[in-house]
N, C-alpha and C positions, 0 to 999 in steps of 0.2 A: 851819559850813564848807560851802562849794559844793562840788558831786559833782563826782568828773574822770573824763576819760572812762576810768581804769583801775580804777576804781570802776564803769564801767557794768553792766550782764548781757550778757553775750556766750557767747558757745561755751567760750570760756577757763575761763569760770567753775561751767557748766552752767545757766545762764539761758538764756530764752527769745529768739534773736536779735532784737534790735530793728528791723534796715533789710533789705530786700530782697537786697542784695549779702551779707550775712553769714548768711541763709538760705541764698543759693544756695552759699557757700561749703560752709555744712553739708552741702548733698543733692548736691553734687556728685558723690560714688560713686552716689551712687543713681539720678541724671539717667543716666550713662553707664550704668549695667547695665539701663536701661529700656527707651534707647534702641539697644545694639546687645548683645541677647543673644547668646549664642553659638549655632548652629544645633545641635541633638542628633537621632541619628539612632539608628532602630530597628534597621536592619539592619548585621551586622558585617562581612559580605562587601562589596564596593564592587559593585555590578551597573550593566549601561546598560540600557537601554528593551527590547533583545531578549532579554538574558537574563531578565526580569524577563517578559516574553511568552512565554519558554518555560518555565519556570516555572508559569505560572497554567496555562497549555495540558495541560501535565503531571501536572497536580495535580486540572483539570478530565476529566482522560481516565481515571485514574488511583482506582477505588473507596478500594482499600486507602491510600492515603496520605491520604484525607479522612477516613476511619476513626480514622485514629491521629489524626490530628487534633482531632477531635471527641472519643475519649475523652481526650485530655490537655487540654485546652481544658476540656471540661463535668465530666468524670466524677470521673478522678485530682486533679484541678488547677486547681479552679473558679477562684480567683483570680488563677491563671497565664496571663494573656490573652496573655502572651510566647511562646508554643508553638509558635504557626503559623510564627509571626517565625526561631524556632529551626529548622522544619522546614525555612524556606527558605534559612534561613543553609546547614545542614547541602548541601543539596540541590546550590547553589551553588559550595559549595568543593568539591565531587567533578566537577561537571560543569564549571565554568570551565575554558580552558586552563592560565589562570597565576591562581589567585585570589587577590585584595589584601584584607586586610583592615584593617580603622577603627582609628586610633588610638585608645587608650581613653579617652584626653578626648574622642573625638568625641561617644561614645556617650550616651543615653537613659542617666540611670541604674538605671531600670527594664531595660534591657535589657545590664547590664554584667555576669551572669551567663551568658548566653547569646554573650557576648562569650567571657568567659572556657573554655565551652567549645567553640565553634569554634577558639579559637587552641587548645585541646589536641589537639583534632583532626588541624590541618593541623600542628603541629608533633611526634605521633608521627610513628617513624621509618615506620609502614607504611602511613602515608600515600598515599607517594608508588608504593606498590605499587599502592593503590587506585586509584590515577587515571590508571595505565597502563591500565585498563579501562572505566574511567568515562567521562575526559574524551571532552566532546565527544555525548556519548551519553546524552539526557536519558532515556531506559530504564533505560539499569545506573544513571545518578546517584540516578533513584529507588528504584530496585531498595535501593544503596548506604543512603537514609533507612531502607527497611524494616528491613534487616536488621541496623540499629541499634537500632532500634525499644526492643528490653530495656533495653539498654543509656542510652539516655535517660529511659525512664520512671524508673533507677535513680538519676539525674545529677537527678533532676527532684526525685526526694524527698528524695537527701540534701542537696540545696542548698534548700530548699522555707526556712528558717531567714533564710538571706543573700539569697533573693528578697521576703523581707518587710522586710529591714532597706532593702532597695535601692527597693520599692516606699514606703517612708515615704521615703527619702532624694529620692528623684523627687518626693513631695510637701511635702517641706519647700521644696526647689529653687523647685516653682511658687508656693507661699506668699511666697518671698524676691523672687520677680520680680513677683509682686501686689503686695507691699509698694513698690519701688521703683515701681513704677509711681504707687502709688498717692501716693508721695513729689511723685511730677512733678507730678500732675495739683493738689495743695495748692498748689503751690510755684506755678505756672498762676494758679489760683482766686486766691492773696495779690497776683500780679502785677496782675491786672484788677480788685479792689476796694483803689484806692489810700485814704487814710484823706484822711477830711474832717474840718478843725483848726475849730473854733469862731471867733466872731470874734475878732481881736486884741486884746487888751488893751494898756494906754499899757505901754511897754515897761519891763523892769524892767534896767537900767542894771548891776544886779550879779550877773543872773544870767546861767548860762551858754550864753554863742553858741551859736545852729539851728544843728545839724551836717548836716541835711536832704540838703541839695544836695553838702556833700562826702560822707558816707557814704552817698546814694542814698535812694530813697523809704522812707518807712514805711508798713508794712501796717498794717489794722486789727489792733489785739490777739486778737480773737479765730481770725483769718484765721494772723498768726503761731503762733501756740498750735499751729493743726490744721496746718501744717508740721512744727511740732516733733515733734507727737506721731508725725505718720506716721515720721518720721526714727527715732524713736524705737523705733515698731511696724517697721519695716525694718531695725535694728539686731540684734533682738531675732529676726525671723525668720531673719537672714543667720547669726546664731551658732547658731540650731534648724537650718540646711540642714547648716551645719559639721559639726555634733556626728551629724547622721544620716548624712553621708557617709562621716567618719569608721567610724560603726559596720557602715555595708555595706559597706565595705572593707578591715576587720578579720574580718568572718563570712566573705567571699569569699575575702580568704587564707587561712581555715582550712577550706574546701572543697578548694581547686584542689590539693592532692594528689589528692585523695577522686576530684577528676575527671580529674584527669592519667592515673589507673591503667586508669578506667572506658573515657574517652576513646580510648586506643590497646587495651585488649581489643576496643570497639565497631570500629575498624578493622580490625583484624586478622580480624575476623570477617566483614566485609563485605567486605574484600578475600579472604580464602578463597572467598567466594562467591561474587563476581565471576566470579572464576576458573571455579572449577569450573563456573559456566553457560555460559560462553565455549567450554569445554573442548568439555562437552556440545554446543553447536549446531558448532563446527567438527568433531566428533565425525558428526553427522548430517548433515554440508553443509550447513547452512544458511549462508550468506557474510553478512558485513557488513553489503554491498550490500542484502540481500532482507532483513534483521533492522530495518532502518533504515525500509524502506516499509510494513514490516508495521505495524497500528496495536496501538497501548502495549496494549489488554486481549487483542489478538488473541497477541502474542505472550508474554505474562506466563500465559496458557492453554496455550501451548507450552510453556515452558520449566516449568511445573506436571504435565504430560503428562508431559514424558523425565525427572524429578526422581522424579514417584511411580509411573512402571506398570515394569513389569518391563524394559522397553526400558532402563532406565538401567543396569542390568548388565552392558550389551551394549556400552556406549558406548567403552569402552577398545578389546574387539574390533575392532569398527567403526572406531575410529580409525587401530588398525593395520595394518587391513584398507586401508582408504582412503591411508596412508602407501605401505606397499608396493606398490600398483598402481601410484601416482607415480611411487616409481622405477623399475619395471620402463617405465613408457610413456619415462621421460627414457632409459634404456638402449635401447628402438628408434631413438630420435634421435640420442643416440651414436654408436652401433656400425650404424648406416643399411649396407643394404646397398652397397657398392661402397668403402666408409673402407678404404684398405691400411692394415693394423694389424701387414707383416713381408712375409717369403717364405719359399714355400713350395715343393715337391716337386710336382709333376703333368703333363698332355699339354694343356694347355686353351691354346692358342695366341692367344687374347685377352687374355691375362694374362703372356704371360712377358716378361721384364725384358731391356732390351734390350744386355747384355752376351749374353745366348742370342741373339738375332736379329743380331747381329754376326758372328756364327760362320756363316750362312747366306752371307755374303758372300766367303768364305773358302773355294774348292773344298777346297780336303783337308780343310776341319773340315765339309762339310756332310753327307759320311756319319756321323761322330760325333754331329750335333744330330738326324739322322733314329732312331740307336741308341737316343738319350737320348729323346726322344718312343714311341719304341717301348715303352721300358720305364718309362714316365710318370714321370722323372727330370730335367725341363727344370724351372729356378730360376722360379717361380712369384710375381706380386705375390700376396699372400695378405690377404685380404677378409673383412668383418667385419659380422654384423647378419642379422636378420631379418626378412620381410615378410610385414605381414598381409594376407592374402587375402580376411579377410567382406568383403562391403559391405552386405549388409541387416540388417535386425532382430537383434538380441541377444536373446534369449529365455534365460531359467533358470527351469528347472521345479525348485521345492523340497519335497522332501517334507515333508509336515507329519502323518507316520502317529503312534503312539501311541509308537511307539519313539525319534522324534527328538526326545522331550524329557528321551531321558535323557544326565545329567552324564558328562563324561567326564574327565581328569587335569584340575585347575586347578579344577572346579568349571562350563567352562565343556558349555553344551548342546550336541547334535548340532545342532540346530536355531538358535543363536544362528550358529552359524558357517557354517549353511549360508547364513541372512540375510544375515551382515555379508559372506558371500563376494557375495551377490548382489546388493547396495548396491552393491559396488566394480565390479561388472560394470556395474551401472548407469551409474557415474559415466564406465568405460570408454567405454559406449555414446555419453556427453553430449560427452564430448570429442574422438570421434571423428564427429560429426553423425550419430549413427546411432537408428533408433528403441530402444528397450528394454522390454521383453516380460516382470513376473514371472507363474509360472502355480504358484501353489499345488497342490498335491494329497493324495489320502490313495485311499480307496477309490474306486472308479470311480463311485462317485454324488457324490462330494466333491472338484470345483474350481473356484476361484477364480481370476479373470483380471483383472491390473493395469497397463495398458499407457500408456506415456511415449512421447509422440513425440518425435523428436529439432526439430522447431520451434517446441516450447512449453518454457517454464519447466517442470520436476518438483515438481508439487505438494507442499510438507512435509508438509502432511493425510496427503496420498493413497500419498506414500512411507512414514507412522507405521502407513498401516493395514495397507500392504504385510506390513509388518514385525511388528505385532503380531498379522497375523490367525493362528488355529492349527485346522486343521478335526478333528483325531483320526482314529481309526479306521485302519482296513486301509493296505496299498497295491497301486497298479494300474499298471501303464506307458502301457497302450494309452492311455488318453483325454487324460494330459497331452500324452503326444505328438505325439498326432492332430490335438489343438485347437495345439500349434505348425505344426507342419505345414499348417493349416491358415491362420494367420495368415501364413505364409509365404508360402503362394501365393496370397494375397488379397494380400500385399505386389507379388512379382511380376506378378498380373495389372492393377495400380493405375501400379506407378512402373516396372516393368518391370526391380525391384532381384531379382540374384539372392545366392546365396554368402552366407546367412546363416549364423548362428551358434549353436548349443541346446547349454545346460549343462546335464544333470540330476544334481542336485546331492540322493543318496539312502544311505540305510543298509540295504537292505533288498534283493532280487534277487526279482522273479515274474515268472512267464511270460507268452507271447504264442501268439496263434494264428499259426500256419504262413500262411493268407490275408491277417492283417494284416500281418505280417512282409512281404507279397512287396511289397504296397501303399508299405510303409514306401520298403523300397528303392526304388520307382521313382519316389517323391517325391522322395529323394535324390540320383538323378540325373539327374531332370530340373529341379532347380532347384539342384541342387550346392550344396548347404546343408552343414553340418558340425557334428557331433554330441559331445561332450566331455562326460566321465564322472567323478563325482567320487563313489566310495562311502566314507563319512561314518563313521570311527568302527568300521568290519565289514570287516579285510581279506577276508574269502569272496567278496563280494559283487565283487572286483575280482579274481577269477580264471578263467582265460583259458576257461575251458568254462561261466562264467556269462551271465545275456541279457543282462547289460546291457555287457559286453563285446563279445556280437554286434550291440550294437545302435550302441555309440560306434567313433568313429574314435579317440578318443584316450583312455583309460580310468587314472587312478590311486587309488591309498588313500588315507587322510589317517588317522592312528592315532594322532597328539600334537594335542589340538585347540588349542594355545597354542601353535603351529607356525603362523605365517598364509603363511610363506612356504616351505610345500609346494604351496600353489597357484600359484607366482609366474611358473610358465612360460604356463597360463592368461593372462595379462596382457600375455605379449609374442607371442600370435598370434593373440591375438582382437582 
């Protein structure tokens, strides 16, 4: 019996295809997955060319985030090449304004770990606490990687399991795409060595019709064969990618709790931190502005400075130090002298309301309005506000004797609050263009002199050393006030500024010589300067038969040091 063709070997049957056309039938999946992979991508964040430039720039400035790097990379995680990729993901989602991140088919399956914790990340709720600080701000973004830092090495080891199923799963993938490729290129090779038939023989009348030309060319047998097998080898890899995918995606859903917990403590932690550094620099004036120009190691040396010296204790102080002056300068602008804020009782005939000036017009009522001025009884507009009078240098001499280091209620120093009062004088000085003057002191061998002018920027350096410097020992009045005094009338003989302003800001009362004393006053009246007294902690020291009472024009106590706002009138005449 003659073979029919439902007898032939075909794919139907598991035979080796015989014509061209029924090969290509078979590699059909294979030609298309050769010819258009899917594109897979390492990073889960979506970034453009700038963020991915501030990025490097930040990572190049940046010691510590190459650190972490390096040991997750070589040390922890040798076979974790994903890390860096992790660091920039992390990095990205804090610093972006709105970050989008990759669907998870997009992803590298080598990198669907790293997927899974970025979306935990940005999907805690304290997130979005974090990027009120962050965004925008390639410093705190980084700051943001560090201070995750545990928290990932911790993500790193318990998933270290599902990064190996996922790392085989990424190479089954490229074995499945070798394979199909390698499907094409047979499928190619059977196309270009068509089969060469021997001569014909007298033709045989019963057997059955060349199907040739209607089912398409035949390959050589051996050319078909290596078709099939690749098909076959392609088949065979595409259920090995399966079965690996599968398994990295069973290990990774039994992670992402594991990482969902780590993920939002690692936030909550770096958004505390945030904070608190922000706190700290608007604590010390540092603005936005001047955090932004400063470069990334210059100012990560900063915020390491007010985090470990003593100065960070101060920072609450200082803040409320700096709050209060605010509003005492916003109440000179309110209450401006000349604001009617009512009426009043008085004789000041600039001022009275013009139902009294009506009565002038009126002979029988004008001896009444003469009575009523007589006995300062005329309806008064009544006027509201203060003016300040300096206009040169701000000076505050701060004692820094052995006694202004001690603790008073709250824990806080004599000497923290004499600082944080003379920051705020400072910042007084900045916003009204005036220079500012601090002059350390202790015994008369012991001062220090820190001077800001009012047309330069205030050094943060030079204001931290203001603030941390502490000389000890004795105290002495004469030489700080002399070396003010002095700067004063180097100011006056330079700009020709008079009517400054000297805070001495002390716990302690000693005397003066009668000759220096006479000296003092004639300095004071001839450059009408004005003297303000602030003793620290020691009501004695502010009573009316002490020196330094003879020596201030305006002299008070201060006996609650968690009180900022007993110096508050300070603020609206200086």
């Amino acid at each position: 019996m003659s073979e029919t063709p439902s007898d032939t070997p075909s794919e139907t049957t598991g035979g080796t295809p015989s014509t061209l056309d029924e090969l290509a039938r078979r590699a059909g999946k294979w030609l298309s997955l050769s010819a258009a992979a899917p594109e897979r991508h390492t990073a889960a964040v979506v970034a453009d060319r700038f963020d991915r430039i501030t990025w490097r720039d930040t990572y190049e400035q940046s010691t510590a985030l190459r650190e972490l790097a390096e040991e997750l990379n070589e040390r922890d995680y040798p076979t974790h090449h994903h890390t860096t990729d992790l660091l920039t993901d992390v990095f990205l989602a804090a610093y972006k304004v709105n970050p989008r991140l990759r669907e998870h088919a997009e992803m590298d399956p080598s990198r669907l770990v790293n997927h899974q914790v970025i979306t935990s990340l940005v999907e805690s709720p304290e997130f979005a606490e974090l990027r009120r600080e962050t965004a925008g701000d390639p410093y705190a973004a980084a700051m943001a990687v560090l201070a995750q830092a545990t928290a990932l090495r911790r993500m790193l080891e318990a998933t270290r399991g599902a990064q190996d199923k996922a790392e085989q799963a990424k190479q089954s993938q490229q074995n499945a795409e070798r394979a199909a490729t390698a499907v094409a290129e047979a499928l190619q090779q059977a196309a270009d060595e068509p089969d060469e038939p021997d001569e014909p023989d007298e033709p045989d009348k019963t057997a059955e019709p060349d199907r040739t030309d209607e089912d398409g060319a035949v390959p050589p047998p051996a050319a078909a064969e290596a078709v099939q097998h690749t098909i076959e080898a392609a088949e065979a890899s595409e259920a090995a990618a399966q079965q690996a995918a599968q398994a990295a995606a069973q290990a990774l859903a039994a992670a992402a709790p594991g990482i969902r917990i780590a993920a939002r403590n690692a936030v909550a932690k770096a958004a505390e931190g945030a904070r608190a550094e922000a706190a700290l620099m608007r604590a010390w004036g540092v603005g936005p502005g001047e955090l932004e120009r400063m470069p990334f190691d210059q100012r990560a040396r900063l915020a390491e400075r007010l985090r470990t010296s003593r100065l960070a204790e101060w920072a609450e102080l200082i803040g409320r130090f700096r709050q209060m002056a605010d509003g005492e300068r916003a109440r000179k602008v309110e209450n401006a002298t000349g604001e009617l804020v009512g009426v009043t009782l008085g004789n000041d005939l600039s001022r009275v309301i013009p139902s009294e000036l009506a009565n002038l017009g009126l002979p029988a009522l004008r001896a009444v309005f003469a009575a009523r001025y007589a006995a300062g009884e005329l309806m008064l507009y009544d006027s509201q506000g203060e003016q300040t009078t300096g206009r040169g240098a701000i000076i505050a001499c701060v004692d820094t004797s052995h006694s202004m280091y001690e603790a008073g209620p709250g824990g806080i120093t004599r000497e923290a609050w004499a600082k944080a009062c003379a920051l705020a004088l400072l910042d007084q000085a900045r916003h009204a263009g005036r220079d500012f003057v601090g002059i350390l002191f202790s015994a008369a061998d012991k001062l220090k002199v820190f001077r800001f002018p009012a047309d330069g920027p205030a050094d943060v350096a030079h204001v931290l050393d203001f603030a941390e410097t502490f000389l000890g020992g004795g105290t002495s009045y004469q030489r700080p006030l002399s070396a003010a005094g002095a700067l004063l009338e180097e100011e006056f003989n330079d700009a020709a500024r008079m009517r400054g302003d000297i805070v001495m800001l002390t716990d302690d009362d000693c005397g003066v010589t009668e000759e220096w004393m006479r000296g003092w006053n004639d300095a004071k009246h001839r450059l009408g300067f004005r003297v303000f007294g602030v003793a620290i902690g020691a009501p004695r020291v502010a009573e009316t038969d002490s020196v330094l009472d003879a020596l201030c024009d305006n002299l008070r106590a201060i006996e609650n040091l968690t009180d900022v706002h007993a110096a508050a009138d300070l603020f609206r005449v200086i």
